[in-house]
Backbone and ligand atoms as CSV (ligand in chain L), in Angstrom:
chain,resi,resn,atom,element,x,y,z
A,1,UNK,N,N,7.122,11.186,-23.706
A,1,UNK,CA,C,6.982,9.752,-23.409
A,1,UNK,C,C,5.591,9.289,-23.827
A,2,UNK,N,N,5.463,8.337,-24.546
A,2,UNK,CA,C,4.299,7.865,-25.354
A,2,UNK,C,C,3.779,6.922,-24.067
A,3,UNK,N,N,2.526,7.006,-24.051
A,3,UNK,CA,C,1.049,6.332,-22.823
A,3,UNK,C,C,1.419,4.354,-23.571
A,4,UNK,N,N,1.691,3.621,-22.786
A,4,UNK,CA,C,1.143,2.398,-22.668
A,4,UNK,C,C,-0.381,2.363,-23.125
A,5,UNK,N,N,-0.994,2.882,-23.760
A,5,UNK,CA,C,-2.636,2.582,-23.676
A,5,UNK,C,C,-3.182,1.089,-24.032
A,6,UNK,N,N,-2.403,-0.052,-24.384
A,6,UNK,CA,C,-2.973,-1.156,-23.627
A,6,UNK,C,C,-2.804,-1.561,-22.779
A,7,UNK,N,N,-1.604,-1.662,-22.120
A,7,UNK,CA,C,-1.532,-2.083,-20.707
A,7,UNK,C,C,-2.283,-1.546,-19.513
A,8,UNK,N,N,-2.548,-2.126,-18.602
A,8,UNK,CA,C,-3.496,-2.191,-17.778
A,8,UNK,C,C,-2.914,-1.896,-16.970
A,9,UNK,N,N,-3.263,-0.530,-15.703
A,9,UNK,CA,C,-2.079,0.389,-14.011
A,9,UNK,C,C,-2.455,-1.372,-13.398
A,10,UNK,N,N,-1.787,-1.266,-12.798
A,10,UNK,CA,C,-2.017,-2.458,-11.489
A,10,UNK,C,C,-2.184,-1.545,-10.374
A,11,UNK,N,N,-2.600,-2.416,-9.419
A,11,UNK,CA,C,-2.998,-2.440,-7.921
A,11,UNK,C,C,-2.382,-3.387,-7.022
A,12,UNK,N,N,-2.125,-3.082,-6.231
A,12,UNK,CA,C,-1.342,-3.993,-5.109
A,12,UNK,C,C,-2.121,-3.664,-3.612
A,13,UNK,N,N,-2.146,-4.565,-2.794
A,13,UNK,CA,C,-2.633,-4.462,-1.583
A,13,UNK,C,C,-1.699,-5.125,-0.478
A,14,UNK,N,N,-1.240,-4.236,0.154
A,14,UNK,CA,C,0.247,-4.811,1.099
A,14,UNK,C,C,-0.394,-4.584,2.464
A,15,UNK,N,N,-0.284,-5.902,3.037
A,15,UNK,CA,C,-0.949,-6.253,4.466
A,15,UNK,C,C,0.799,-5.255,5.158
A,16,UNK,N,N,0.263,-4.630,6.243
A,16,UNK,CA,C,1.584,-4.729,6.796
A,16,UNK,C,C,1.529,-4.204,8.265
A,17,UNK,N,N,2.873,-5.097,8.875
A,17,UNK,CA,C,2.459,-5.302,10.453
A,17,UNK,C,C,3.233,-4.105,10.808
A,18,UNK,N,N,3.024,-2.806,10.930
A,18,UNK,CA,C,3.735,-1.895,11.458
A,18,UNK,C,C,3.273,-1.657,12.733
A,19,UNK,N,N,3.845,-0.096,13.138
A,19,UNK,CA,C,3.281,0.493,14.669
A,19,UNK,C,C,1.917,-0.338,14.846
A,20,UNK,N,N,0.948,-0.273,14.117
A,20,UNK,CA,C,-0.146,-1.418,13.899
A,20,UNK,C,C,-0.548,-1.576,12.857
A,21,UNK,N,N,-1.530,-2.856,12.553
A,21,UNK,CA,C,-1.276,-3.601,11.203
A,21,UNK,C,C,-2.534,-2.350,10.524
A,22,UNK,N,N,-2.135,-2.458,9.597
A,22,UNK,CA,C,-3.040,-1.916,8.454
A,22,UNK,C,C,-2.720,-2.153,7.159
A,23,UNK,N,N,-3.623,-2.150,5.988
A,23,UNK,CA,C,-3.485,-2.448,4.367
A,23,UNK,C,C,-2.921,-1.529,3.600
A,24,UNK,N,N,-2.124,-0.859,2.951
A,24,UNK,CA,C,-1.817,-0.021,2.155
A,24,UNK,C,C,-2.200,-0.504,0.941
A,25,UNK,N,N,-3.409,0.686,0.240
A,25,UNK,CA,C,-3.858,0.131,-0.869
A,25,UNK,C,C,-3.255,0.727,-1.977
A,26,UNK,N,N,-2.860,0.483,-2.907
A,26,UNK,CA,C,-1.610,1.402,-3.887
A,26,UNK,C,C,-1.718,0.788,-5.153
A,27,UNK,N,N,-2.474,2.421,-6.004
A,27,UNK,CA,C,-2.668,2.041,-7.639
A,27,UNK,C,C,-1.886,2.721,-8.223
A,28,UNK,N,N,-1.435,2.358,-9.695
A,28,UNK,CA,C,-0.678,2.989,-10.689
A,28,UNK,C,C,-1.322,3.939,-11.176
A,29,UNK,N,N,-0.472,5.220,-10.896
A,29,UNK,CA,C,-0.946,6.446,-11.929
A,29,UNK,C,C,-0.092,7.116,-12.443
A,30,UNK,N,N,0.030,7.109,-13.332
A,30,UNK,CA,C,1.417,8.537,-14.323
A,30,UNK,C,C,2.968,7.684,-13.656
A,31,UNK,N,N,2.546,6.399,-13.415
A,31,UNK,CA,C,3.858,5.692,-13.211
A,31,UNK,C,C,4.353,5.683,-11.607
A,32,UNK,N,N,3.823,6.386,-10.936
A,32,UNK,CA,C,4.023,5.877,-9.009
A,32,UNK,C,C,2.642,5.288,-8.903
A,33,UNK,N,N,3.012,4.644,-7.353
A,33,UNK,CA,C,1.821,4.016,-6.867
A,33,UNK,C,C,1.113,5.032,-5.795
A,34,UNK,N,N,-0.008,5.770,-6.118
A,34,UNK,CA,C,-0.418,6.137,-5.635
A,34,UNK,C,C,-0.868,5.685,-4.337
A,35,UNK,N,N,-1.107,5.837,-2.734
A,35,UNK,CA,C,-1.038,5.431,-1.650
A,35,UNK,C,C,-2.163,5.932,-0.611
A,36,UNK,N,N,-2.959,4.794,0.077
A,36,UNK,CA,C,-3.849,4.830,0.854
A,36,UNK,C,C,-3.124,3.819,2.287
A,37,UNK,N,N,-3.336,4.252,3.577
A,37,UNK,CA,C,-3.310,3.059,4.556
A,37,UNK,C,C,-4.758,3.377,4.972
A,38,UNK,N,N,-5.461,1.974,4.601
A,38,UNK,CA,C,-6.338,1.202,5.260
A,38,UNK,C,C,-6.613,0.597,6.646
A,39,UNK,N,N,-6.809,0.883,7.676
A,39,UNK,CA,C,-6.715,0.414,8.785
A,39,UNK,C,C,-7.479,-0.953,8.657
A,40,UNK,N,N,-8.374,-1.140,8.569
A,40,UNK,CA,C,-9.047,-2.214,8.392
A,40,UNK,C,C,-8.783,-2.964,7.306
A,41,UNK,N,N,-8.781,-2.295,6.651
A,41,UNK,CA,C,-8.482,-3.099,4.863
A,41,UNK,C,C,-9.546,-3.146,4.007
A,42,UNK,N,N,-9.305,-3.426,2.801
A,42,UNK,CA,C,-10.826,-3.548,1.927
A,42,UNK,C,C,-11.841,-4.059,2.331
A,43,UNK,N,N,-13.357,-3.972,2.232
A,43,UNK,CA,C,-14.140,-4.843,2.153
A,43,UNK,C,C,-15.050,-5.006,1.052
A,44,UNK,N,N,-16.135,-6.152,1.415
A,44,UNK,CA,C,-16.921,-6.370,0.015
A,44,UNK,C,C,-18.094,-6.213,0.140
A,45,UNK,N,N,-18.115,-5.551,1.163
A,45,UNK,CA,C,-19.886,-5.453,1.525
A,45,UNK,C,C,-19.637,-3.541,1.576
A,46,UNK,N,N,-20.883,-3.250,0.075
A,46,UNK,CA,C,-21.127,-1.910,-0.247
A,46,UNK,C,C,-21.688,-0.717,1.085
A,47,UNK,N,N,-22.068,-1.770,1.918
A,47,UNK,CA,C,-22.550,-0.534,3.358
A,47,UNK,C,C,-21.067,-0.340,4.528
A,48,UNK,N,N,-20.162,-1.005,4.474
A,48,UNK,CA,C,-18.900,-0.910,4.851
A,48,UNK,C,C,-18.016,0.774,3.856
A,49,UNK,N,N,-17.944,1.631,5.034
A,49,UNK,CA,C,-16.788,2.722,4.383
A,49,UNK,C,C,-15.577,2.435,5.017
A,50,UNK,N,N,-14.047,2.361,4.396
A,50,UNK,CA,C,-13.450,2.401,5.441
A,50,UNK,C,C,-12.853,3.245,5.209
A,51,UNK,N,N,-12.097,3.577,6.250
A,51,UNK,CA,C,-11.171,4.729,6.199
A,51,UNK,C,C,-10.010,4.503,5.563
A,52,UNK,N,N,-9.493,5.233,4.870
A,52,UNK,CA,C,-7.949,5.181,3.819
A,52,UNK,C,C,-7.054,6.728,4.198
A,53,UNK,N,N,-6.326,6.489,4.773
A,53,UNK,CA,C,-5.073,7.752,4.696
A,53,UNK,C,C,-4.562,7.718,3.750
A,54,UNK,N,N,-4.617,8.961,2.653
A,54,UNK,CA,C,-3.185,8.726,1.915
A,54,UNK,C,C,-2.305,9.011,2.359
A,55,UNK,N,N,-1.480,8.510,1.599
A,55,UNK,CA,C,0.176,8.526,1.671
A,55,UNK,C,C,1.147,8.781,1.158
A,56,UNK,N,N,2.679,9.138,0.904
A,56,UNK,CA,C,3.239,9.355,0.172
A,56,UNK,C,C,2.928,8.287,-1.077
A,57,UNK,N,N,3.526,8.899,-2.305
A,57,UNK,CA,C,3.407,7.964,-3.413
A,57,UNK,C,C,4.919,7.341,-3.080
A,58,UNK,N,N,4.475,5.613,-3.887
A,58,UNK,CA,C,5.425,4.779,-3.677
A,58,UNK,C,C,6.144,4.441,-5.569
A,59,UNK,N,N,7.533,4.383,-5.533
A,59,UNK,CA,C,8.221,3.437,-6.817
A,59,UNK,C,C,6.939,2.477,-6.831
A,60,UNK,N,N,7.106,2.332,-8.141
A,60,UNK,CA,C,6.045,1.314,-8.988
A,60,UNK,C,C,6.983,-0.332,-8.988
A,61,UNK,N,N,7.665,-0.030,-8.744
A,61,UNK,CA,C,8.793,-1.511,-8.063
A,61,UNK,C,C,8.360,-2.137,-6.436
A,62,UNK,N,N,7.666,-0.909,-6.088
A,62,UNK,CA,C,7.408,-1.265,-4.602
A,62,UNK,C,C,6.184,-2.672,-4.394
A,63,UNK,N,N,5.607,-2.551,-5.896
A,63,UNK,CA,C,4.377,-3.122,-5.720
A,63,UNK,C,C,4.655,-4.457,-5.215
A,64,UNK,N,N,5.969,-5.354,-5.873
A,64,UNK,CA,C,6.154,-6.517,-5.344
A,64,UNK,C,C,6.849,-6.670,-4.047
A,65,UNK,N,N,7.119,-5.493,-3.724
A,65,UNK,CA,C,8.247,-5.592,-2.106
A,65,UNK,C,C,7.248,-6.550,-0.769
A,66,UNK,N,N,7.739,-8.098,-0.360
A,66,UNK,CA,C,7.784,-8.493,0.493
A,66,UNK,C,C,8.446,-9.106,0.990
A,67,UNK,N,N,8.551,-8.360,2.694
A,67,UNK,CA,C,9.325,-8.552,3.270
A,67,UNK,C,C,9.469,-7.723,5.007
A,68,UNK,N,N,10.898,-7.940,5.323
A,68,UNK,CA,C,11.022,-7.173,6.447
A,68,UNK,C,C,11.229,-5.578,6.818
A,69,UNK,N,N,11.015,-4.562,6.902
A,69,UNK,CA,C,11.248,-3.350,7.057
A,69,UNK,C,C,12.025,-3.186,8.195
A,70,UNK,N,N,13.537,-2.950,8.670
A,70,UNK,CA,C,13.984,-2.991,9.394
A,70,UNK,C,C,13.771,-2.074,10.733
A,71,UNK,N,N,13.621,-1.884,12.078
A,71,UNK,CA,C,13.371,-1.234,13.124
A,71,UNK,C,C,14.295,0.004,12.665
A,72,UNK,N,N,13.959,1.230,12.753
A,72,UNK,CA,C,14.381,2.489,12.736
A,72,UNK,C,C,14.136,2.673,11.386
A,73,UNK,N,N,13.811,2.233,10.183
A,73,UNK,CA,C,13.332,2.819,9.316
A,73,UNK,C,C,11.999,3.027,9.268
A,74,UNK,N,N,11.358,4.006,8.067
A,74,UNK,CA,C,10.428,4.452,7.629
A,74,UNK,C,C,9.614,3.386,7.253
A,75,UNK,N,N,8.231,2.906,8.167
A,75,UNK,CA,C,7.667,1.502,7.987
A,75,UNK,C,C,7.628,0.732,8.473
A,76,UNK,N,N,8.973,0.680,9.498
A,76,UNK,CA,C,9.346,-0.834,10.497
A,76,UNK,C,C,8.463,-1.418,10.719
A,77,UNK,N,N,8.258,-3.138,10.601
A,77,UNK,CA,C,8.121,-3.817,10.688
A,77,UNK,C,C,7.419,-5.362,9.016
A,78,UNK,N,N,6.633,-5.735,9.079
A,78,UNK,CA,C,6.474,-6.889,7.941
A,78,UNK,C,C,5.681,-6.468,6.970
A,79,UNK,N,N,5.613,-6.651,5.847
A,79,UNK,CA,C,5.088,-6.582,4.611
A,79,UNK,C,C,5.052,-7.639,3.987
A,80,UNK,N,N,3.486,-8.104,3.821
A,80,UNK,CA,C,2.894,-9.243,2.689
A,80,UNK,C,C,1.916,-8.580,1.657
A,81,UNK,N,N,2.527,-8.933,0.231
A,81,UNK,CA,C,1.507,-8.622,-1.052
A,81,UNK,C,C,-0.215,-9.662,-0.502
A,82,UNK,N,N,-0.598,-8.931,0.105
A,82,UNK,CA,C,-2.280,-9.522,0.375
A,82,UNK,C,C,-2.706,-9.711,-0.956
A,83,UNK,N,N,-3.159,-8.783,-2.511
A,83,UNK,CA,C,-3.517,-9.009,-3.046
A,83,UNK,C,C,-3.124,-7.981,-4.216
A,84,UNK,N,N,-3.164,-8.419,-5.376
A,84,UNK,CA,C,-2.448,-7.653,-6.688
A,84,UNK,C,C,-3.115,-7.915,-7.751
A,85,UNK,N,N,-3.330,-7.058,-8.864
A,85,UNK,CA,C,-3.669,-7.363,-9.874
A,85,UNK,C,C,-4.070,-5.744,-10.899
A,86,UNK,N,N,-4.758,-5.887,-11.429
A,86,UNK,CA,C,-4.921,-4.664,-12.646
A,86,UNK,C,C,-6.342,-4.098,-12.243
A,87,UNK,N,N,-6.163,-2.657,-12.776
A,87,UNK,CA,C,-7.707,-1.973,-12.614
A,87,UNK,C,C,-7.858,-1.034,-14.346
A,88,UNK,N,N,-8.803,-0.720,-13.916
A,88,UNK,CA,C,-9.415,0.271,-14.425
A,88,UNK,C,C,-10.155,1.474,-14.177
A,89,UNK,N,N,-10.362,2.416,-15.292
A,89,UNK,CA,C,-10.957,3.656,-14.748
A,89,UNK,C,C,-12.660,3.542,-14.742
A,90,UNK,N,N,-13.166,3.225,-14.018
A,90,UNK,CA,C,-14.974,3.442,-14.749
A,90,UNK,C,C,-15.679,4.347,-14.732
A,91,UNK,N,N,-14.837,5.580,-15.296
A,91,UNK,CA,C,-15.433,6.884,-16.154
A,91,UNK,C,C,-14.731,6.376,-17.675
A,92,UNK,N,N,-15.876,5.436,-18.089
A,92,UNK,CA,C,-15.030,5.665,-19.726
A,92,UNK,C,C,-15.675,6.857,-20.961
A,93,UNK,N,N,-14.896,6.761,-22.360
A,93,UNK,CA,C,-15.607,7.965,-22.810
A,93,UNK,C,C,-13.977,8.820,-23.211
A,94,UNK,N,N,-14.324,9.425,-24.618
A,94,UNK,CA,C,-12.937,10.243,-24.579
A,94,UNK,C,C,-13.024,11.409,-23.970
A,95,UNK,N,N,-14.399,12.206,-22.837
A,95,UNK,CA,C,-13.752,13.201,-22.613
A,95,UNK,C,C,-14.226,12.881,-21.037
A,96,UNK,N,N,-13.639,11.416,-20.367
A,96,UNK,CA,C,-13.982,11.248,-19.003
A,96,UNK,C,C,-12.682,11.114,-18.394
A,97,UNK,N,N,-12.590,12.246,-17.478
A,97,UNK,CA,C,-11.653,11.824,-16.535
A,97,UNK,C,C,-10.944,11.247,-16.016
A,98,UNK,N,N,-9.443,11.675,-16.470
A,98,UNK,CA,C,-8.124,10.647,-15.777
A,98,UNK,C,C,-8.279,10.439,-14.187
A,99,UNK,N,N,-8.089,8.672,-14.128
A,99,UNK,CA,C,-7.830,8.567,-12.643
A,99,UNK,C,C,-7.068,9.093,-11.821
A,100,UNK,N,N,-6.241,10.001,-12.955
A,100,UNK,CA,C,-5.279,10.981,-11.683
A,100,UNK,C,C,-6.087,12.066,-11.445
A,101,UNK,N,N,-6.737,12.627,-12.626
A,101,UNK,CA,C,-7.657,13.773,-11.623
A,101,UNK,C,C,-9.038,13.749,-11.180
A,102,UNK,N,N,-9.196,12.053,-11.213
A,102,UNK,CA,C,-10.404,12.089,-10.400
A,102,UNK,C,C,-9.895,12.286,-9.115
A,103,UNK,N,N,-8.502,11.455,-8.551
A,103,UNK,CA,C,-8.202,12.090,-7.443
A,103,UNK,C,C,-7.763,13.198,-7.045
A,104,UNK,N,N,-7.422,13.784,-7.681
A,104,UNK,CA,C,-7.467,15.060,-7.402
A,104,UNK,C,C,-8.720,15.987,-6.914
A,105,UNK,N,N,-9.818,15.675,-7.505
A,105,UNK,CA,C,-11.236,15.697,-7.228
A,105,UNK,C,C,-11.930,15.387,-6.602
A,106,UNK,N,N,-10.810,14.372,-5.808
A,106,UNK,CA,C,-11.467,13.594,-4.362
A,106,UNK,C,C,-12.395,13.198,-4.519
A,107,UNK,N,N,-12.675,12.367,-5.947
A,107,UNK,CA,C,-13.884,11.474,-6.358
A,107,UNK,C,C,-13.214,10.389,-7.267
A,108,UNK,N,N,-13.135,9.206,-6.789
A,108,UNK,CA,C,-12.671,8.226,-7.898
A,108,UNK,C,C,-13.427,6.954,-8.265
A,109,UNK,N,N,-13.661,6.413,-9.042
A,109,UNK,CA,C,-14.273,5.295,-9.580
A,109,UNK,C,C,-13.375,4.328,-9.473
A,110,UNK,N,N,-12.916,3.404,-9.451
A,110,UNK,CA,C,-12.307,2.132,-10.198
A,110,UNK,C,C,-12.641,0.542,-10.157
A,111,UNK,N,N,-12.402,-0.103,-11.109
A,111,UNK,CA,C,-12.850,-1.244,-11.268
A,111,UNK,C,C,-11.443,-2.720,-11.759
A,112,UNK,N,N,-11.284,-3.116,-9.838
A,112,UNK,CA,C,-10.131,-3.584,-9.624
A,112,UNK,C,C,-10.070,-5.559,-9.979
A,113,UNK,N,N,-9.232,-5.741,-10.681
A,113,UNK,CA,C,-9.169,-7.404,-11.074
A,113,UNK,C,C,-8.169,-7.853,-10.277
A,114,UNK,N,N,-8.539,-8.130,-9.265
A,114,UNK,CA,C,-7.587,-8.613,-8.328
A,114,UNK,C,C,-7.592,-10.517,-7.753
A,115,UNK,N,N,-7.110,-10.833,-6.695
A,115,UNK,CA,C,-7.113,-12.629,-6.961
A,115,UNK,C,C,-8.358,-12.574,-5.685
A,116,UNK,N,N,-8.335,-11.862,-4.534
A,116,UNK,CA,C,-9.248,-11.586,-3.507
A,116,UNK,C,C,-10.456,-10.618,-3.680
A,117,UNK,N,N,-9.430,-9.464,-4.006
A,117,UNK,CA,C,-10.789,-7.722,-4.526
A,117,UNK,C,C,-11.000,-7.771,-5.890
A,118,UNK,N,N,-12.404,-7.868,-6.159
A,118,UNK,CA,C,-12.554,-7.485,-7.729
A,118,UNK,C,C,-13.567,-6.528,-7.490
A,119,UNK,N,N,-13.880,-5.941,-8.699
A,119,UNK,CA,C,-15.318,-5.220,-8.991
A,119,UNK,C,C,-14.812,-3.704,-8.923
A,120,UNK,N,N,-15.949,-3.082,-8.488
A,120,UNK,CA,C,-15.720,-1.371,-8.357
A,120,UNK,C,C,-15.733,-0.819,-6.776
A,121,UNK,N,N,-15.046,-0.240,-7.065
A,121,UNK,CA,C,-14.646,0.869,-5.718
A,121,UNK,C,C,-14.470,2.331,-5.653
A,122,UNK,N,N,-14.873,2.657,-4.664
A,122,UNK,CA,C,-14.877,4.432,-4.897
A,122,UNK,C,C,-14.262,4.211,-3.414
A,123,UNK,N,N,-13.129,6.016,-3.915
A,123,UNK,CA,C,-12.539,6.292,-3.126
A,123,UNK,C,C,-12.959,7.722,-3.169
A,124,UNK,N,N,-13.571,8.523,-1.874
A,124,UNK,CA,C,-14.135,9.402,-1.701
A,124,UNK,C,C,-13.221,10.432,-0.599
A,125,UNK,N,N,-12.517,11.627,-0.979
A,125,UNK,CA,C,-11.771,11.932,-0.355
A,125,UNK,C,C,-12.924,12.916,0.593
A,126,UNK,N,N,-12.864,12.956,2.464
A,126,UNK,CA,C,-13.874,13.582,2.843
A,126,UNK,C,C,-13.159,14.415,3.995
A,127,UNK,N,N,-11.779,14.564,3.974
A,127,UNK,CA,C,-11.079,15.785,4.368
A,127,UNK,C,C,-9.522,15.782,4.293
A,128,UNK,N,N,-9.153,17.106,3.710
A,128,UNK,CA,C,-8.004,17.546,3.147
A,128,UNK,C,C,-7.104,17.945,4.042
A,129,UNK,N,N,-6.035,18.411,4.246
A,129,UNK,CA,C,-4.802,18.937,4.596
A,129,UNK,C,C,-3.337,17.985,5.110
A,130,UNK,N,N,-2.887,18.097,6.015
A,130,UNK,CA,C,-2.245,17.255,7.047
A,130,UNK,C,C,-2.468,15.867,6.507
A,131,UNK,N,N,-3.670,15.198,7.157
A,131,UNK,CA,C,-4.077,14.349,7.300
A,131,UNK,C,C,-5.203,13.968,6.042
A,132,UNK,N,N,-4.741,13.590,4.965
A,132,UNK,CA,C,-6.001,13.483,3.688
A,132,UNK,C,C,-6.588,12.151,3.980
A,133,UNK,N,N,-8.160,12.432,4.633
A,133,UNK,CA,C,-8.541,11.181,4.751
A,133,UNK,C,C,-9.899,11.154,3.616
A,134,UNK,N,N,-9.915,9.636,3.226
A,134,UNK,CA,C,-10.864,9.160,1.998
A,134,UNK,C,C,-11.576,7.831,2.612
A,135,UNK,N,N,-12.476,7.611,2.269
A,135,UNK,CA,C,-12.950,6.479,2.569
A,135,UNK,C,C,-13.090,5.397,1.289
A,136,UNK,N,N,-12.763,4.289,1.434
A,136,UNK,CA,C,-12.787,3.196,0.660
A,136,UNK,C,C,-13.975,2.304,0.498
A,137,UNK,N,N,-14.807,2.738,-0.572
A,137,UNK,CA,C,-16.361,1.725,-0.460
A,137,UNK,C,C,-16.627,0.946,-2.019
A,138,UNK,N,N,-17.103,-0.291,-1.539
A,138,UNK,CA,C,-17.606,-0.792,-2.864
A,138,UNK,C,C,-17.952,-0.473,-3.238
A,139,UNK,N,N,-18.797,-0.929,-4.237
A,139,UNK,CA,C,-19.257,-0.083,-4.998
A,139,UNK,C,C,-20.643,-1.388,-5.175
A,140,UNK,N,N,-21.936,-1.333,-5.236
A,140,UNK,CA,C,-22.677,-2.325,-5.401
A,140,UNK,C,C,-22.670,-3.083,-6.819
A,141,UNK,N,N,-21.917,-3.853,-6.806
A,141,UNK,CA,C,-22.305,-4.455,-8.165
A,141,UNK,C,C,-22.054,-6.302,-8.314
A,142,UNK,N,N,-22.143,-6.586,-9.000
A,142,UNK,CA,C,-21.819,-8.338,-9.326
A,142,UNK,C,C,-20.998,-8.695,-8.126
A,143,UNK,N,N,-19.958,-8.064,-8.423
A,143,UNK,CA,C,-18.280,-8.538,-6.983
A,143,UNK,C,C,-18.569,-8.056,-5.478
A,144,UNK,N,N,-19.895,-7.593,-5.474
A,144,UNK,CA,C,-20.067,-7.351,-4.120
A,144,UNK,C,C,-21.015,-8.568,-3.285
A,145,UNK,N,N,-20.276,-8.722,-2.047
A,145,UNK,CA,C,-20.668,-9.979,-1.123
A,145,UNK,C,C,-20.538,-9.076,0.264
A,146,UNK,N,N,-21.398,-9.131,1.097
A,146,UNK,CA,C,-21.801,-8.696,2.473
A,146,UNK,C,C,-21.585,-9.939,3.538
A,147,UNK,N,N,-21.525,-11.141,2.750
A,147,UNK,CA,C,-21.209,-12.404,3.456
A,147,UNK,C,C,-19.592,-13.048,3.492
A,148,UNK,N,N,-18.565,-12.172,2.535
A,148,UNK,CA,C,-17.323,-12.962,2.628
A,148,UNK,C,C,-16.663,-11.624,3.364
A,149,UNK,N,N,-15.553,-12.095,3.794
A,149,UNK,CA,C,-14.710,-11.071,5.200
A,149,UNK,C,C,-13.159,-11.568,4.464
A,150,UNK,N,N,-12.483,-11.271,3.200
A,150,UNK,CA,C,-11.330,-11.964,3.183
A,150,UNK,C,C,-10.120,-11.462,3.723
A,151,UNK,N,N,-10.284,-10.329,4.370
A,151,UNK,CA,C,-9.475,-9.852,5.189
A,151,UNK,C,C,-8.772,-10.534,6.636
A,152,UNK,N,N,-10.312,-11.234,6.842
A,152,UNK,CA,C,-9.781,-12.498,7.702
A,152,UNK,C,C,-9.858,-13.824,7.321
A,153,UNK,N,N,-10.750,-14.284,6.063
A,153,UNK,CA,C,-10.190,-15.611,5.917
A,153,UNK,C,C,-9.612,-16.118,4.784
A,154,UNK,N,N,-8.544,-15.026,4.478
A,154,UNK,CA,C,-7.610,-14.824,3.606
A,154,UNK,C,C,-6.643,-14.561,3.724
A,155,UNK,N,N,-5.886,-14.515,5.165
A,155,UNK,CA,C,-4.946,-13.368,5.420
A,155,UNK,C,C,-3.746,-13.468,4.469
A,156,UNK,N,N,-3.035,-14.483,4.171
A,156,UNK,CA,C,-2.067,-14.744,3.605
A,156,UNK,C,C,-1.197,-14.338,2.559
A,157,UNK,N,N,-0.054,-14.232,1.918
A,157,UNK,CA,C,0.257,-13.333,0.916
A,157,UNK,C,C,-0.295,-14.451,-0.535
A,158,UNK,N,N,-0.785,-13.416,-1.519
A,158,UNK,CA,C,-1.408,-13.846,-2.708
A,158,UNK,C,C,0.123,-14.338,-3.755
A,159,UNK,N,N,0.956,-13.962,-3.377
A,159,UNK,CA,C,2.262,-14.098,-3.703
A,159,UNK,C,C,3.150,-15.400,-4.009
A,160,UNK,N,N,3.070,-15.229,-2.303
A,160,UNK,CA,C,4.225,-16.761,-1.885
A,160,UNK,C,C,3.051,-17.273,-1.052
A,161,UNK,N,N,2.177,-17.062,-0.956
A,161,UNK,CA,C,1.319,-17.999,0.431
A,161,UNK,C,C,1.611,-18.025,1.873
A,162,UNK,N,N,2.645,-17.259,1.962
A,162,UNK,CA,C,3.433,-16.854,3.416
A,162,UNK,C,C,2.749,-16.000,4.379
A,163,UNK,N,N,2.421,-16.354,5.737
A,163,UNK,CA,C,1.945,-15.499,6.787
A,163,UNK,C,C,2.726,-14.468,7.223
A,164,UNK,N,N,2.288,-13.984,7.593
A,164,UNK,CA,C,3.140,-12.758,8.130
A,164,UNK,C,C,4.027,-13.013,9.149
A,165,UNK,N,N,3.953,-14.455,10.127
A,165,UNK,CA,C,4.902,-14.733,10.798
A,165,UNK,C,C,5.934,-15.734,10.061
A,166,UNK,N,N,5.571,-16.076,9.320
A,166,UNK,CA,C,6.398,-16.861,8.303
A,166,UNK,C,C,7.663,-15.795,7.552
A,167,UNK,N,N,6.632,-14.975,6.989
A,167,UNK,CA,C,8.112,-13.909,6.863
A,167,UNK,C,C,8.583,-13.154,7.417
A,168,UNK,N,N,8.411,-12.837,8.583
A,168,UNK,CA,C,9.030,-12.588,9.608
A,168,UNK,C,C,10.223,-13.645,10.212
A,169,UNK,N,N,9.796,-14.872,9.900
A,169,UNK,CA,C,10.798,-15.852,10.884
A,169,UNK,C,C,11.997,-16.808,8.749
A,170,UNK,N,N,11.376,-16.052,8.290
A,170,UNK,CA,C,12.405,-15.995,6.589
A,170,UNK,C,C,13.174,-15.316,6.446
A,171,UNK,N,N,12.859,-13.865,7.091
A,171,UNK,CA,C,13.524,-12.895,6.054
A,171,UNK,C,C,13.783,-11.863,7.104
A,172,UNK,N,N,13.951,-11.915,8.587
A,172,UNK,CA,C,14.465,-10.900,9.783
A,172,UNK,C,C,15.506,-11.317,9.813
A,173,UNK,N,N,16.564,-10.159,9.857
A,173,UNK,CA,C,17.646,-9.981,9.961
A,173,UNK,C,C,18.600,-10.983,10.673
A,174,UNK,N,N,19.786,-11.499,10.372
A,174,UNK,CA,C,20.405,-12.305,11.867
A,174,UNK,C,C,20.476,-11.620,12.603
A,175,UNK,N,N,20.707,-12.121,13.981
A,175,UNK,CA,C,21.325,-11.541,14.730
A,175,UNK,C,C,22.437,-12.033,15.146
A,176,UNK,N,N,23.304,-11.554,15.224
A,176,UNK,CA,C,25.359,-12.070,15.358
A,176,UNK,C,C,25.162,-12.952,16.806
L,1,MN,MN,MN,2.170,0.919,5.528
């Protein structure tokens, strides 16, 4: 299978109201979306780490999924596209490191064009097994602001513009 090498992996950022709310941050690599939950969610201020669980990898179809997750499945409860758009690797160079095995390396660079997150981000994996936890940090550069919070004054989907109780009261199931 021949590489897309112009097209650009995307990134998606899915607010979602489960057991409790957290961000799942999820980039394209080798064709799944690779998977972080964010408890807090991104930020833009470079002295902010947050914590990122990965996660199973998701279908690359998943990126646009919003909506309801029904009670007893895997996920239950709401999903809004918070924010989407394309990245990049910023190890360039022909003999610099694929973003798949920077993660693997539990060291990653990237530099995300998103409608809310732009700029660079490192994802720093800082313990393995069970539980692979990484932390999510800016990265200091141009796109970094210590003064904007769009996690809260953004909440909305970048999508449809829909709150999370909005699609919740759209797209939950009838009830007979
Ligand atoms: Mn989730």
């Amino acid at each position: 299978m021949s590489q897309q090498k112009d097209k650009q992996p995307i990134f998606v950022i899915q607010k979602h109201d489960a057991t409790s709310l957290h961000y799942d941050f999820r980039i394209e690599v080798d064709g799944v979306l690779v998977s972080w939950a964010v408890p807090k969610g991104p930020s833009t201020d470079p002295s902010d780490k947050r914590l990122a669980m990965q996660m199973d990898d998701h279908d690359l179809d998943y990126a646009n999924f919003e909506g309801v997750i029904p009670e007893g499945e895997y996920g239950a409860g709401t999903v809004l596209v918070w924010d989407q758009g394309t990245y990049r690797n910023l190890k360039e160079g022909s003999d610099a490191p694929s973003v798949a095995q920077q993660i693997e390396d539990g060291h990653a660079t990237i530099w995300l064009e998103g409608n809310k997150i732009s700029g660079g981000y490192s994802l720093i994996r800082i313990a393995t097994g069970e539980d692979e936890r990484w932390l999510l940090v800016k990265m200091d550069d141009d796109e970094a602001d210590a003064r904007r919070n769009p996690v809260s004054t953004e909440p909305d989907s970048v999508k449809t513009g829909r709150s999370l109780d909005e699609i919740r009261e759209e797209e939950a199931p009838e009830d007979d």
